[in-house]
CHARMM internal coordinates of N, CA and C (Angstrom, degrees):
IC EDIT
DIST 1 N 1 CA 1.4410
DIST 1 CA 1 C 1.5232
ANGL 1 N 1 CA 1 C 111.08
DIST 1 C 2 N 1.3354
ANGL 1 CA 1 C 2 N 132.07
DIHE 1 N 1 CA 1 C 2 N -30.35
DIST 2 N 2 CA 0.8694
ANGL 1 C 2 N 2 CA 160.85
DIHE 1 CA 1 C 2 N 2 CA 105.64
DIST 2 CA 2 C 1.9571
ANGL 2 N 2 CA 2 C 112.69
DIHE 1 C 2 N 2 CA 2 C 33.34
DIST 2 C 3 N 1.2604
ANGL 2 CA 2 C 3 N 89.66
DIHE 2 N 2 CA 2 C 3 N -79.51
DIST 3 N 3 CA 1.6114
ANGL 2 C 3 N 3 CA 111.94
DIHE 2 CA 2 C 3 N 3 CA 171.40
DIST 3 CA 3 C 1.4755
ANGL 3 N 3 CA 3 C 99.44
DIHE 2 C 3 N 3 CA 3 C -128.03
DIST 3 C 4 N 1.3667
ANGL 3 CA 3 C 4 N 110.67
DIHE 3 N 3 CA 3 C 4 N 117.27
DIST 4 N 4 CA 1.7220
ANGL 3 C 4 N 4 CA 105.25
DIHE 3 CA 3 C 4 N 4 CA 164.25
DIST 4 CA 4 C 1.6523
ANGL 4 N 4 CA 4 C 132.46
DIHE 3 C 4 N 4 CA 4 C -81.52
DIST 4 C 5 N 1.8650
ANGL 4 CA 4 C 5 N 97.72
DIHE 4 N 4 CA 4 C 5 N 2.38
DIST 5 N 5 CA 1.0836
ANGL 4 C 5 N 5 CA 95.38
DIHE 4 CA 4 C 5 N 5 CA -139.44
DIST 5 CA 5 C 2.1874
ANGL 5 N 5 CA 5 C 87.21
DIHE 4 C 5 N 5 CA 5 C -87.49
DIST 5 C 6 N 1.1246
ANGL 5 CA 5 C 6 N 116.39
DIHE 5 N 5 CA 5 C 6 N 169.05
DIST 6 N 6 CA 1.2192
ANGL 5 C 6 N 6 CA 101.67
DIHE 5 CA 5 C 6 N 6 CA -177.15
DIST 6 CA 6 C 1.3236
ANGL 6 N 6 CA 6 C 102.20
DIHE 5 C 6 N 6 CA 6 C -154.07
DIST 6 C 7 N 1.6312
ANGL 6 CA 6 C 7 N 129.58
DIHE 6 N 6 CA 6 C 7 N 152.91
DIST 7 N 7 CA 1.4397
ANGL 6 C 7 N 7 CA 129.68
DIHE 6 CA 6 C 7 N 7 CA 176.01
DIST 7 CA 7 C 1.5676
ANGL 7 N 7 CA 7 C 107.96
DIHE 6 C 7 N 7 CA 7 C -93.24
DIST 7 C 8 N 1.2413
ANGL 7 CA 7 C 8 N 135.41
DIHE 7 N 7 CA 7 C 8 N 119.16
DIST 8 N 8 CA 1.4860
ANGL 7 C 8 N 8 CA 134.65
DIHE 7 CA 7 C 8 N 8 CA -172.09
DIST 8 CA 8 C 1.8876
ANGL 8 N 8 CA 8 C 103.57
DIHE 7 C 8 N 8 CA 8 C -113.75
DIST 8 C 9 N 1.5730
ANGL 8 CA 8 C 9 N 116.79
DIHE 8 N 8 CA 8 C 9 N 132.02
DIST 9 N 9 CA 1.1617
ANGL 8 C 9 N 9 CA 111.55
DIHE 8 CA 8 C 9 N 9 CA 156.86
DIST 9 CA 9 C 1.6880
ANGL 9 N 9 CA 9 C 109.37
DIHE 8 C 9 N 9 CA 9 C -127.02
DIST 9 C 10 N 1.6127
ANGL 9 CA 9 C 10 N 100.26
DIHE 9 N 9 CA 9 C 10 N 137.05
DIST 10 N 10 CA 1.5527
ANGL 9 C 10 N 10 CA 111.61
DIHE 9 CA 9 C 10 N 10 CA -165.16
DIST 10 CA 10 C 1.6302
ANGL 10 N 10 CA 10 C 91.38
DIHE 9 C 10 N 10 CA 10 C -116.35
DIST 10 C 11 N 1.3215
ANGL 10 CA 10 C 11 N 129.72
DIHE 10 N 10 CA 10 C 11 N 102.25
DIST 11 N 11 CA 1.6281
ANGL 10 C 11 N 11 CA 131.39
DIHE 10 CA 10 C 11 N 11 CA -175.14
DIST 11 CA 11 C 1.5727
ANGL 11 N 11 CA 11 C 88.44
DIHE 10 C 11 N 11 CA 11 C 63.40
DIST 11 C 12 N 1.7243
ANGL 11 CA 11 C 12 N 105.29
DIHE 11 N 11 CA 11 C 12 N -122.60
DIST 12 N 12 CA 1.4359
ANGL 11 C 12 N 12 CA 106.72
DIHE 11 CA 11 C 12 N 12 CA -173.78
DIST 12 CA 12 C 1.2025
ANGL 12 N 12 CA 12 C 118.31
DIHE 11 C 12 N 12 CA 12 C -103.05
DIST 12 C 13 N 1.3198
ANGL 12 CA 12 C 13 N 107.25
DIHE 12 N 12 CA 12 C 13 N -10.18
DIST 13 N 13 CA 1.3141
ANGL 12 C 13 N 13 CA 96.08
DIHE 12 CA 12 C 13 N 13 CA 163.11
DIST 13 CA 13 C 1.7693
ANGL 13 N 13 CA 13 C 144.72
DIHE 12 C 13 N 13 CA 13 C -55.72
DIST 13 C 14 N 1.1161
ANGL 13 CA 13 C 14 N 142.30
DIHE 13 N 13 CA 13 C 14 N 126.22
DIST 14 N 14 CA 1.3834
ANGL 13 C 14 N 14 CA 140.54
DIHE 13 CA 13 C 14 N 14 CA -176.60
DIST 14 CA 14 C 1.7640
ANGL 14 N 14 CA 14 C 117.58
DIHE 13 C 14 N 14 CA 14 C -118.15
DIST 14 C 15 N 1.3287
ANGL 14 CA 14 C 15 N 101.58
DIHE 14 N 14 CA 14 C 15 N 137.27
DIST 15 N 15 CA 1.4193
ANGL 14 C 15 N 15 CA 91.47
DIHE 14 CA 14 C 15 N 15 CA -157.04
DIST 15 CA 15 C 1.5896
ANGL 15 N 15 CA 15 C 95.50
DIHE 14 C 15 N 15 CA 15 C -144.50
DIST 15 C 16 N 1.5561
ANGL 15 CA 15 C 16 N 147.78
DIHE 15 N 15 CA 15 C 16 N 170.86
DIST 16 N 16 CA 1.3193
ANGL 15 C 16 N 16 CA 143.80
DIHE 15 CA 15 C 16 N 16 CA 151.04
DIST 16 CA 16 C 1.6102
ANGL 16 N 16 CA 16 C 95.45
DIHE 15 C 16 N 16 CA 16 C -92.74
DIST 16 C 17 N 1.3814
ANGL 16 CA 16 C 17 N 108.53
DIHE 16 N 16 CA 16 C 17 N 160.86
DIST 17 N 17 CA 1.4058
ANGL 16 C 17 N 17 CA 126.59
DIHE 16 CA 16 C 17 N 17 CA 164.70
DIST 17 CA 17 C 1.5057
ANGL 17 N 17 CA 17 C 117.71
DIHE 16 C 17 N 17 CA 17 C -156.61
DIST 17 C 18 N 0.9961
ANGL 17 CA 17 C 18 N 122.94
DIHE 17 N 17 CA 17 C 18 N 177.38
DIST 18 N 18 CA 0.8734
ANGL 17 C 18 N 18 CA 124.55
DIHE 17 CA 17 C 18 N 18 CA -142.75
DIST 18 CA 18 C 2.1732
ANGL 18 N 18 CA 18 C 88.15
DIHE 17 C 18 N 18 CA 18 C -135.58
DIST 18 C 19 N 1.7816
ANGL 18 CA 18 C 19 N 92.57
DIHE 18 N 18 CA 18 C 19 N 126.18
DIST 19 N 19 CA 1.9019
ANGL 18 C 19 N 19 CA 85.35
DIHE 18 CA 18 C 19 N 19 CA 178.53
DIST 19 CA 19 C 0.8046
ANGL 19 N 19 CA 19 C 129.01
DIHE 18 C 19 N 19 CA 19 C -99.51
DIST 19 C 20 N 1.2643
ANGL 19 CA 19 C 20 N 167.33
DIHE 19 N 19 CA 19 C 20 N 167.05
DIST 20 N 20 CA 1.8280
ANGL 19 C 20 N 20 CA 149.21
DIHE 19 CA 19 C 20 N 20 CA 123.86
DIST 20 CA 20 C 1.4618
ANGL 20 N 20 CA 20 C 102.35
DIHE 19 C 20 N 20 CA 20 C -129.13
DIST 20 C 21 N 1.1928
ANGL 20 CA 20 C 21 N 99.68
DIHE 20 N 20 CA 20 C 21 N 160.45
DIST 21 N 21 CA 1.7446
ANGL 20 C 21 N 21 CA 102.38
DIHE 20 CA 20 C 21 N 21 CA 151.79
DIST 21 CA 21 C 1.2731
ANGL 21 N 21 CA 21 C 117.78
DIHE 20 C 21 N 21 CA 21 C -91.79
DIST 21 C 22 N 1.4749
ANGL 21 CA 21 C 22 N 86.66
DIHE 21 N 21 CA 21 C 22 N 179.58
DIST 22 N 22 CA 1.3071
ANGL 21 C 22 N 22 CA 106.56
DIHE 21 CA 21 C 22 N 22 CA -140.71
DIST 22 CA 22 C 1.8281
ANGL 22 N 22 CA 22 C 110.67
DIHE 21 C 22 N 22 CA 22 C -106.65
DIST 22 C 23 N 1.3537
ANGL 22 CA 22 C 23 N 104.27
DIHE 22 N 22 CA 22 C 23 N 123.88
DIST 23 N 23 CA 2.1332
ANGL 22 C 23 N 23 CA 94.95
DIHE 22 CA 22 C 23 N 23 CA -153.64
DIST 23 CA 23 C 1.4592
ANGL 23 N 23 CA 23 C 89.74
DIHE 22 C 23 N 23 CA 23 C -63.78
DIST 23 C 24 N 1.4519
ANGL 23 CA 23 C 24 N 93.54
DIHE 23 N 23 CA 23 C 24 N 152.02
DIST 24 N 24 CA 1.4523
ANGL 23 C 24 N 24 CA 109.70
DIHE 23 CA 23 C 24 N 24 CA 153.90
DIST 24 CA 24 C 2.1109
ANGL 24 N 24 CA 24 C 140.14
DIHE 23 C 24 N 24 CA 24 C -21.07
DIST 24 C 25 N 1.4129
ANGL 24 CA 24 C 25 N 85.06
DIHE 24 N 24 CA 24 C 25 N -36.16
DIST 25 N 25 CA 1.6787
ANGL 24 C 25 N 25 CA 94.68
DIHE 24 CA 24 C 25 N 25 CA 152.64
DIST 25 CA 25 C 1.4075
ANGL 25 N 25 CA 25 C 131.04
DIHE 24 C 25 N 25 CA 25 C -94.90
DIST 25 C 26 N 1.3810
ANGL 25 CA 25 C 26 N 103.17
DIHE 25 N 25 CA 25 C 26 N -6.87
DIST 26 N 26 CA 1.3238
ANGL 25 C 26 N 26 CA 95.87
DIHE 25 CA 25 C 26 N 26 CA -148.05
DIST 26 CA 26 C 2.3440
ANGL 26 N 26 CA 26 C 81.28
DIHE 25 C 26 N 26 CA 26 C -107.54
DIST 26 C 27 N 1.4526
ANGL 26 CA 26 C 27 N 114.64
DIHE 26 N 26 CA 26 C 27 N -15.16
DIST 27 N 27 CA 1.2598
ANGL 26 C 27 N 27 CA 133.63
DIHE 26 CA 26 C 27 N 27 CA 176.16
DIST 27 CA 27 C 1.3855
ANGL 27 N 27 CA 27 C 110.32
DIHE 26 C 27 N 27 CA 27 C -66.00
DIST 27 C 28 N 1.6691
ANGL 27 CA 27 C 28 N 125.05
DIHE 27 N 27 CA 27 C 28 N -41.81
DIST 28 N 28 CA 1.6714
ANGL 27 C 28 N 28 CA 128.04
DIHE 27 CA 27 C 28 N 28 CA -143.82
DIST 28 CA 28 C 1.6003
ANGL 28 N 28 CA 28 C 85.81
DIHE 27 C 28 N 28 CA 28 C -82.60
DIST 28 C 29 N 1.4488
ANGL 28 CA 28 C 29 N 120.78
DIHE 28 N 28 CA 28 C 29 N -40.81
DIST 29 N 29 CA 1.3955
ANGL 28 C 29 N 29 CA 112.01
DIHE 28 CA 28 C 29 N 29 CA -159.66
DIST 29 CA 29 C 1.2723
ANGL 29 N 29 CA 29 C 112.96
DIHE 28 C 29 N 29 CA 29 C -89.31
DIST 29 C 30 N 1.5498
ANGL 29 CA 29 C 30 N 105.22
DIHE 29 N 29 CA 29 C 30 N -23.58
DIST 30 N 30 CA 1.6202
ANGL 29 C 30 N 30 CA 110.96
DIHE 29 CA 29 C 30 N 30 CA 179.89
DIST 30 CA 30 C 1.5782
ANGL 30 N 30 CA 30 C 108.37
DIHE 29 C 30 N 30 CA 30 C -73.73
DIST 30 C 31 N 1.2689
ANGL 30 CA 30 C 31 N 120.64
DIHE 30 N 30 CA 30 C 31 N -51.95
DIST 31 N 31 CA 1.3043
ANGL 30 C 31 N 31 CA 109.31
DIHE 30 CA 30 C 31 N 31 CA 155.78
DIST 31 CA 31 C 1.5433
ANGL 31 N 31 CA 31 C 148.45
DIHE 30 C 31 N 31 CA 31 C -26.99
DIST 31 C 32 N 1.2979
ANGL 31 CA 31 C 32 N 104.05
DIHE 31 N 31 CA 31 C 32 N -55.26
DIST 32 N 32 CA 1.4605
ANGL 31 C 32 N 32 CA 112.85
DIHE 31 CA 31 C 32 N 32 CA 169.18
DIST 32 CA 32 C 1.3711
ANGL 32 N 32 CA 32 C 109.75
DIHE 31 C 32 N 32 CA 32 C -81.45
DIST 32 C 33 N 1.2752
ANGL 32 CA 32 C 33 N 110.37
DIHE 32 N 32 CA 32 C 33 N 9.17
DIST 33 N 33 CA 1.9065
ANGL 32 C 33 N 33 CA 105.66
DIHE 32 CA 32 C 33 N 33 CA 160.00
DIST 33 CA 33 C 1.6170
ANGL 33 N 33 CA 33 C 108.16
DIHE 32 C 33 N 33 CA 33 C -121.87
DIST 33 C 34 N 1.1204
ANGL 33 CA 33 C 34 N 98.09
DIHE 33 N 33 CA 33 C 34 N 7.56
DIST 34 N 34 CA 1.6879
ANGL 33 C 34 N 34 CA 100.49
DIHE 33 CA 33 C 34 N 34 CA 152.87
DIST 34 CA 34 C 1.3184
ANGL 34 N 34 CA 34 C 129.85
DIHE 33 C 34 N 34 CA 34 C -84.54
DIST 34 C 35 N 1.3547
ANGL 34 CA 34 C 35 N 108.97
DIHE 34 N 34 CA 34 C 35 N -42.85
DIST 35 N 35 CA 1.2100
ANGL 34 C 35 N 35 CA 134.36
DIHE 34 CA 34 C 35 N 35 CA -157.25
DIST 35 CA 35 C 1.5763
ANGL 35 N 35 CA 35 C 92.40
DIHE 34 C 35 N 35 CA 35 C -91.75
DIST 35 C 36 N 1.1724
ANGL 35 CA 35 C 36 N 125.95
DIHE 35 N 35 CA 35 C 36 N -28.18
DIST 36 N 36 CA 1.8557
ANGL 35 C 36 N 36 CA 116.60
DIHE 35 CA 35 C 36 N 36 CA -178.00
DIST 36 CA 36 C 1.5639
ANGL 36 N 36 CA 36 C 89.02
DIHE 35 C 36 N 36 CA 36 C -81.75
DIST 36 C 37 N 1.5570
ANGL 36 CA 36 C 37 N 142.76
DIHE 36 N 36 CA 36 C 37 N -39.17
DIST 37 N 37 CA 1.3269
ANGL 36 C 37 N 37 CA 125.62
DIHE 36 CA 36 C 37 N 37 CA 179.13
DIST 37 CA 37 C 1.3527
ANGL 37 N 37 CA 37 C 102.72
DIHE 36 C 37 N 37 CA 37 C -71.12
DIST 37 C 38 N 1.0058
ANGL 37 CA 37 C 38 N 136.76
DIHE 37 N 37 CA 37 C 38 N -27.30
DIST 38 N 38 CA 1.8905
ANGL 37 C 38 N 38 CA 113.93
DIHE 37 CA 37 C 38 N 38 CA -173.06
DIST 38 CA 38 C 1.7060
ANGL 38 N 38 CA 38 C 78.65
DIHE 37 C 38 N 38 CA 38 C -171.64
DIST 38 C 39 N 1.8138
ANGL 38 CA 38 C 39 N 86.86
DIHE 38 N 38 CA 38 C 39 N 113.97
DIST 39 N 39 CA 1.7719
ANGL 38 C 39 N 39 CA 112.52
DIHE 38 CA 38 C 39 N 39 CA 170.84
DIST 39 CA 39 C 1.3515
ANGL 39 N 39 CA 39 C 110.16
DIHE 38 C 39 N 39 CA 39 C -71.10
DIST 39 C 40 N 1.1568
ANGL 39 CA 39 C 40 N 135.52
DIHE 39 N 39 CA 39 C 40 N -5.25
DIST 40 N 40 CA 1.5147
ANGL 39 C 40 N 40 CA 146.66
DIHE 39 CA 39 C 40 N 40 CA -170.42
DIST 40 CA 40 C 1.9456
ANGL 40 N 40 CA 40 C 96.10
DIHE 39 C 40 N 40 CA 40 C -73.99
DIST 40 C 41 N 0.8636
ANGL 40 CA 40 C 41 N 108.76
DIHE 40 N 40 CA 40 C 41 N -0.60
DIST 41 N 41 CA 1.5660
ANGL 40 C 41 N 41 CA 101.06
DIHE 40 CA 40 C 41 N 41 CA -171.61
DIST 41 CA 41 C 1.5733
ANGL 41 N 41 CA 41 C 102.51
DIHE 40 C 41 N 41 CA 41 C -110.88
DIST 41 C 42 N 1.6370
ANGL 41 CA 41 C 42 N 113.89
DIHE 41 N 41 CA 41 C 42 N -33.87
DIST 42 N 42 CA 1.3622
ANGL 41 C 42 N 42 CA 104.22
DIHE 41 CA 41 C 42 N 42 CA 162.16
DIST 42 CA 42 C 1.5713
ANGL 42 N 42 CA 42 C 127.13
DIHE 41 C 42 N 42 CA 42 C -59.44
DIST 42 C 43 N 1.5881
ANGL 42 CA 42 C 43 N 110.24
DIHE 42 N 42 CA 42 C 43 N -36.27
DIST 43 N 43 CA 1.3324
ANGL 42 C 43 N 43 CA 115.47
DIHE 42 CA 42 C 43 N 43 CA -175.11
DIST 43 CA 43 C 1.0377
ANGL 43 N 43 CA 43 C 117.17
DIHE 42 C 43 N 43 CA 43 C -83.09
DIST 43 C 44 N 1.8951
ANGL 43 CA 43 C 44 N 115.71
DIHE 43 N 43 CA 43 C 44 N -8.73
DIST 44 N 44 CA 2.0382
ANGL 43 C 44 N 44 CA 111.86
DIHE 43 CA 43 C 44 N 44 CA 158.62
DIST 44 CA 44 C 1.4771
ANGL 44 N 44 CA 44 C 96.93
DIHE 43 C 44 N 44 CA 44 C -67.17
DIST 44 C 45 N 1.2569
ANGL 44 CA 44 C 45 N 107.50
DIHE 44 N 44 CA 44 C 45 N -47.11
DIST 45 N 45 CA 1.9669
ANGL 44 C 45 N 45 CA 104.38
DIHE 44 CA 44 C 45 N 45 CA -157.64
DIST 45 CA 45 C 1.8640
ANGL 45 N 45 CA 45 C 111.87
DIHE 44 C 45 N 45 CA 45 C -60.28
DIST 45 C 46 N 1.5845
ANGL 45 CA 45 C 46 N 104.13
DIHE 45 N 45 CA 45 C 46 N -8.55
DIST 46 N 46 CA 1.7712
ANGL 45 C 46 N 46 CA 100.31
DIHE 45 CA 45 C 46 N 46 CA -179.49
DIST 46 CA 46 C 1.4549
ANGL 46 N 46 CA 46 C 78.57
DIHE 45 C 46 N 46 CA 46 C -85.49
DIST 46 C 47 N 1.1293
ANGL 46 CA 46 C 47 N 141.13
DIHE 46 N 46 CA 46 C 47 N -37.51
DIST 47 N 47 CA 1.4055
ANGL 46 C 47 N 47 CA 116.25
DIHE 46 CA 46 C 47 N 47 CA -143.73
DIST 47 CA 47 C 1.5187
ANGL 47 N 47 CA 47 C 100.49
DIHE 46 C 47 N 47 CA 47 C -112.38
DIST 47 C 48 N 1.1789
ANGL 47 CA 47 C 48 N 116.11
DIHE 47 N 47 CA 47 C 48 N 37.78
DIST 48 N 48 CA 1.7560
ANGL 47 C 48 N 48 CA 126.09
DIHE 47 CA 47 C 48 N 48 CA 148.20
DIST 48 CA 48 C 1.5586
ANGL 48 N 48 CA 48 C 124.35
DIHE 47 C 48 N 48 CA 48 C -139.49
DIST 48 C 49 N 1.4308
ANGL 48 CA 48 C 49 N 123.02
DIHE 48 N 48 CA 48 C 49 N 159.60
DIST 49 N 49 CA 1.7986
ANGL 48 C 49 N 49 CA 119.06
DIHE 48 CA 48 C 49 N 49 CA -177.99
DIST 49 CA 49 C 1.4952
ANGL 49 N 49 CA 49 C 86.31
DIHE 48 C 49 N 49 CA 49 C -88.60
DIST 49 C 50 N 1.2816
ANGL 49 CA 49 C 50 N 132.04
DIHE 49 N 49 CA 49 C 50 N -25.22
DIST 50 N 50 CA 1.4291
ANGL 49 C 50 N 50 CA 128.00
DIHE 49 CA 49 C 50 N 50 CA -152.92
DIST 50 CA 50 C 1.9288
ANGL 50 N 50 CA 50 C 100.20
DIHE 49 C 50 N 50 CA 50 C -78.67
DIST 50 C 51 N 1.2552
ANGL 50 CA 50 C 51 N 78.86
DIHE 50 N 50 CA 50 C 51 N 144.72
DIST 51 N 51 CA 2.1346
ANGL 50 C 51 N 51 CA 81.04
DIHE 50 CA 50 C 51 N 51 CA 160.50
DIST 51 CA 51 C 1.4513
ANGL 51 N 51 CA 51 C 115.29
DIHE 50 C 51 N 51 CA 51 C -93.23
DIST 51 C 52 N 1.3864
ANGL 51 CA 51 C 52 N 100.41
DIHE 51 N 51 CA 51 C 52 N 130.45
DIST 52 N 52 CA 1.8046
ANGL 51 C 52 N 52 CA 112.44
DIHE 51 CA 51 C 52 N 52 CA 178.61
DIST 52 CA 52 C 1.8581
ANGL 52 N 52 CA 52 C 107.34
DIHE 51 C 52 N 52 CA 52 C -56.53
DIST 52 C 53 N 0.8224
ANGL 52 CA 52 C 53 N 113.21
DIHE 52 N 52 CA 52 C 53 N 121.80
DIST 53 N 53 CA 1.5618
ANGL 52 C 53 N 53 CA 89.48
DIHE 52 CA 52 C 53 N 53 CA 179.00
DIST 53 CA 53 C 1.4162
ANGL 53 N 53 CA 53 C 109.26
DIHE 52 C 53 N 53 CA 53 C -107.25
DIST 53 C 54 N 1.1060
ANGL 53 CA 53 C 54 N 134.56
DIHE 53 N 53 CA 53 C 54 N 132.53
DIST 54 N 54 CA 1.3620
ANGL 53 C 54 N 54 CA 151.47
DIHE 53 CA 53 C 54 N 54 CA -176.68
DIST 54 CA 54 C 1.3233
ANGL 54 N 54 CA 54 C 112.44
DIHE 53 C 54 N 54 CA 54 C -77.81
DIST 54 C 55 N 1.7347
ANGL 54 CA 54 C 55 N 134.77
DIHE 54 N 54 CA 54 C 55 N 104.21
DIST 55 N 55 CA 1.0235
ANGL 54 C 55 N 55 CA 159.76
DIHE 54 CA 54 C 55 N 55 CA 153.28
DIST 55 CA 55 C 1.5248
ANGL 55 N 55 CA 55 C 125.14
DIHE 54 C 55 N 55 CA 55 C -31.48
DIST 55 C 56 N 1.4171
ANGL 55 CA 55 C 56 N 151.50
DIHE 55 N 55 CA 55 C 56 N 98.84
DIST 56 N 56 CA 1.4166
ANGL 55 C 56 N 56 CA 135.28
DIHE 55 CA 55 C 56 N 56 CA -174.98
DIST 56 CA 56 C 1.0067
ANGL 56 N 56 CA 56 C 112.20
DIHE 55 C 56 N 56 CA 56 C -120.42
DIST 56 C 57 N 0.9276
ANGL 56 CA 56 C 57 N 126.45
DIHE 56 N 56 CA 56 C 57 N 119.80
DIST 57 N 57 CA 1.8042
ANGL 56 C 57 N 57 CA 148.52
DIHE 56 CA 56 C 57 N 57 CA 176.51
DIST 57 CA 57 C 1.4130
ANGL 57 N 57 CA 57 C 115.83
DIHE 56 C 57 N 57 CA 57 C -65.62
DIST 57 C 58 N 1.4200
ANGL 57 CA 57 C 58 N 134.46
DIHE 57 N 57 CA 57 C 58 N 116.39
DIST 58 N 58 CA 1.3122
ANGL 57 C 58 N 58 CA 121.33
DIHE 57 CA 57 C 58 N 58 CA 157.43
DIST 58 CA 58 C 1.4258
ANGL 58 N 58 CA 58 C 109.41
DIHE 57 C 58 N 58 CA 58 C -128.02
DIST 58 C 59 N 1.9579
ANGL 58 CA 58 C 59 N 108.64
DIHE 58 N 58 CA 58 C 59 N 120.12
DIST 59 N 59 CA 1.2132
ANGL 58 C 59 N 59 CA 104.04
DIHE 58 CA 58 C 59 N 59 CA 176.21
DIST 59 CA 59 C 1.3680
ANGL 59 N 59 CA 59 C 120.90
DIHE 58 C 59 N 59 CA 59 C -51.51
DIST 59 C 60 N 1.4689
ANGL 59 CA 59 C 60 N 102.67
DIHE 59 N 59 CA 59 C 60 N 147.96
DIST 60 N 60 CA 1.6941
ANGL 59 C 60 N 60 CA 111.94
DIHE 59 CA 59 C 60 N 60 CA 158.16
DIST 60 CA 60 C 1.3123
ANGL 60 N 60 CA 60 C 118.87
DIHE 59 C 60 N 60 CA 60 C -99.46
DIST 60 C 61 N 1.0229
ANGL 60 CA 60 C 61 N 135.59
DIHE 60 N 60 CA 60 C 61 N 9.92
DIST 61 N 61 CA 1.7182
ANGL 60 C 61 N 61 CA 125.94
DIHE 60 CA 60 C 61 N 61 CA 161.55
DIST 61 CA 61 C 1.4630
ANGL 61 N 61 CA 61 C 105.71
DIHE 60 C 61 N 61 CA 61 C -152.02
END
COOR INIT
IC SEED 1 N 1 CA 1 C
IC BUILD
């Protein structure tokens, strides 16, 4: 949080972006469209008190 700035490679592509989390509204829906592609994310979240917090990328160039 610190530095948002971040180096991302998608295949070959390489790009900077930029991170934050993700508000509280903007988390409930992104979540439950995580969790319908790969249920493995519900069954970390029983097995912590902590909230996962969801990361969002926006390229900068």
């Amino acid at each position: 949080m610190a530095d948002p700035s971040v180096g991302v490679q998608v295949g070959c592509r390489r790009f900077t972006a930029r991170a934050r989390v993700a508000s509280p509204a903007e988390r409930e829906p992104l979540w439950l469209h995580m969790a319908r592609i790969l249920p493995l994310y519900n069954e970390y979240a029983q097995k912590t008190d902590r909230e996962i917090p969801i990361v969002l990328l926006t390229p900068q160039d």
